[in-house]
C-alpha positions as CSV (number, residue, x, y, z in Angstrom):
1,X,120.7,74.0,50.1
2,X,123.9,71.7,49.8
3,X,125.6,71.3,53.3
4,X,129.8,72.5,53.0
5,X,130.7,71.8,56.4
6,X,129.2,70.8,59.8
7,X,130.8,70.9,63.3
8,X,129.7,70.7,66.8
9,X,130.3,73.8,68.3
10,X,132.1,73.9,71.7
11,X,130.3,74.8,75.2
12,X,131.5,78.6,75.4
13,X,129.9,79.2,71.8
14,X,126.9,77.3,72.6
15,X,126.5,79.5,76.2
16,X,127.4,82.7,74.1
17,X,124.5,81.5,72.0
18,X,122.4,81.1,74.4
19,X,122.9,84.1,76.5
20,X,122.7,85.7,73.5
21,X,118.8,84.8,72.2
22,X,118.0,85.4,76.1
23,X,118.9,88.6,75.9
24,X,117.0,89.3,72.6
25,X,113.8,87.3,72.9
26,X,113.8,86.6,76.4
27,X,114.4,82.6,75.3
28,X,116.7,80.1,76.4
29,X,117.4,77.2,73.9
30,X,117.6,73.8,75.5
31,X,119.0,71.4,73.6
32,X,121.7,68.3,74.1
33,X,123.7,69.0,70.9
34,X,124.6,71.9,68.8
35,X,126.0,72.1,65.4
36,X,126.8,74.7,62.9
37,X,125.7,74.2,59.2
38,X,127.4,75.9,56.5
39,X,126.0,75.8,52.6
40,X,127.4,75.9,49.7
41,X,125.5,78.3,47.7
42,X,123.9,80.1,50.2
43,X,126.2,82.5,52.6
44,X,123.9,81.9,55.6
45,X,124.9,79.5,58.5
46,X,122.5,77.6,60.8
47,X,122.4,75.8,64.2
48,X,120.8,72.8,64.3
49,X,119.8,71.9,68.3
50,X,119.0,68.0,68.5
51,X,119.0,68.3,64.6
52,X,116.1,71.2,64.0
53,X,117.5,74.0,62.4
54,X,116.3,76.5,65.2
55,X,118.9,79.7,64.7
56,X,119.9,81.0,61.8
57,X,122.8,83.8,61.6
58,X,121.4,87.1,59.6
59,X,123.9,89.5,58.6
60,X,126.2,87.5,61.0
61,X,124.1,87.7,63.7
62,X,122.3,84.7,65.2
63,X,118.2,84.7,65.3
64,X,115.7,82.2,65.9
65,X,114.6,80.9,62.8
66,X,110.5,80.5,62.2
67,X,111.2,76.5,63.2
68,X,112.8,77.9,66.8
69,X,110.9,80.5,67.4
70,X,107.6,78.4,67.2
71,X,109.4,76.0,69.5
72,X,110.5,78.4,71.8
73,X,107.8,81.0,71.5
74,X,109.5,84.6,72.3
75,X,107.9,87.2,73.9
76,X,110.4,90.2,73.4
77,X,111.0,91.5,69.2
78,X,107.5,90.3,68.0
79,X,105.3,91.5,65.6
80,X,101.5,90.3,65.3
81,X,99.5,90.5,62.2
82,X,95.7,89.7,61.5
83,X,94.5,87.0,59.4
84,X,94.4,89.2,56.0
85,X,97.8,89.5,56.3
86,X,98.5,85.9,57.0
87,X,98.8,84.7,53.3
88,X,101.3,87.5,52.4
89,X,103.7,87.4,55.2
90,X,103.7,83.2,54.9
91,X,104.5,83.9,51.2
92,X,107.9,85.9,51.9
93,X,106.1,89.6,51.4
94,X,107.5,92.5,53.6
95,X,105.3,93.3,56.3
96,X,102.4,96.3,55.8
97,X,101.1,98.9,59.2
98,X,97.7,98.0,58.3
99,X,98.1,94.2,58.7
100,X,99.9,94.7,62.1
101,X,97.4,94.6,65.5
102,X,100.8,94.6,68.2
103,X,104.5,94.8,67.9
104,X,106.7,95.0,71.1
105,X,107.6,98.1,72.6
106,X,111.1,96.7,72.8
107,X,111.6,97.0,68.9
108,X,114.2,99.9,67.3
109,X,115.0,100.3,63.9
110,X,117.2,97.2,62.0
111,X,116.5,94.6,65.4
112,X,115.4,91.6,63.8
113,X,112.3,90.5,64.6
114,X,109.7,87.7,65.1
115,X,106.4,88.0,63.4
116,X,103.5,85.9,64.1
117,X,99.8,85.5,63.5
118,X,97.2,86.8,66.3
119,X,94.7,83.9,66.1
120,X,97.2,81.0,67.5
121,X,100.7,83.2,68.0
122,X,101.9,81.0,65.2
123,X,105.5,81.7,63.5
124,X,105.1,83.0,60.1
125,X,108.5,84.8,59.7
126,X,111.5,86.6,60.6
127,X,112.1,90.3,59.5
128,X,114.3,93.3,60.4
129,X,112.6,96.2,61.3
130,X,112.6,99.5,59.7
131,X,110.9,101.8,62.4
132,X,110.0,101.5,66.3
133,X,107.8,98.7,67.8
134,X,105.5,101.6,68.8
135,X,105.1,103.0,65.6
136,X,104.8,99.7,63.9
137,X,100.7,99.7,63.6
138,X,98.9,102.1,61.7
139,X,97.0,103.1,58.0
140,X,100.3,102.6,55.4
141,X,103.6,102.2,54.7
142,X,106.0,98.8,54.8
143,X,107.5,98.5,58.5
144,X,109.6,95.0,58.4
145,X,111.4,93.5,55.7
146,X,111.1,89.6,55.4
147,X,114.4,87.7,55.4
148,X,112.9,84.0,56.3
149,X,109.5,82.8,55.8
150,X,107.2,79.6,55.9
151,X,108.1,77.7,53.0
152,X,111.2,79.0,51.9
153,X,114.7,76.9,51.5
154,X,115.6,78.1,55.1
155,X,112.8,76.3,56.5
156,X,112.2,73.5,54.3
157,X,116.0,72.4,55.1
158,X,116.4,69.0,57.0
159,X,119.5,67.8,58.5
């Protein structure tokens, strides 16, 4: 991912920001400076906070990305999956009902969401939802779509 431009954003953006992933994940991120990332061949935009790209605008609308949420561990739009489903979801796959043991009640249909792994609450990606938070577990049927995973270009990028 080549960077096209990168500026500081000002202290209204950066409380909007903030206010913002409160809201949503119940998270406030701390950080001294903030900067917005634009690529060249990719239409997404990032903010780095002290340099760690930790929110990530999907469909225009700013997220934690696996690197943040890990750092700022949410509690509000997650999804948990078992260890058999560990593997897939790292690789970039969609997210299944049978891997899921707990999603928040908190979750409606096309919220972005956090998914992590049950044995350590470990990051493994960020998806959008398709149905409820309380109908997320159960026997079949996909129930997130994965838009940033471990591993990909998202969160291999360095400043």
């Amino acid at each position: 991912m080549e960077v096209k431009s990168r500026h500081h954003l000002r202290s209204d953006d950066v409380s909007a920001l903030e206010s913002d992933l409160s809201e949503k994940l119940g998270v406030t991120p701390d950080g001294d400076t903030y900067e917005r990332v634009e690529f060249e061949d990719a239409d997404r935009e990032v903010i780095l906070i002290d340099g760690e790209p930790q929110v990530a605008f999907f469909d225009e609308v700013p997220f934690l990305t696996v690197r943040g949420a890990n750092a700022y561990e949410p509690e509000q739009r997650l999804v948990t999956v078992d260890a058999g489903a560990i593997s897939f979801v790292s690789d970039g796959a969609d997210v299944m009902r049978p891997g899921i043991t707990e999603a928040t009640g908190d979750i409606s249909p096309d919220d972005l969401v956090v998914i992590a792994e049950e044995s350590h609450g470990k990051v493994l990606a960020i998806g959008r939802a398709r149905v409820e938070g309380s109908e997320m577990a159960g026997n079949e049927g996909k129930v997130v779509d994965s838009l940033h995973h471990v591993g990909d270009e998202l969160y291999e990028f360095t400043a």
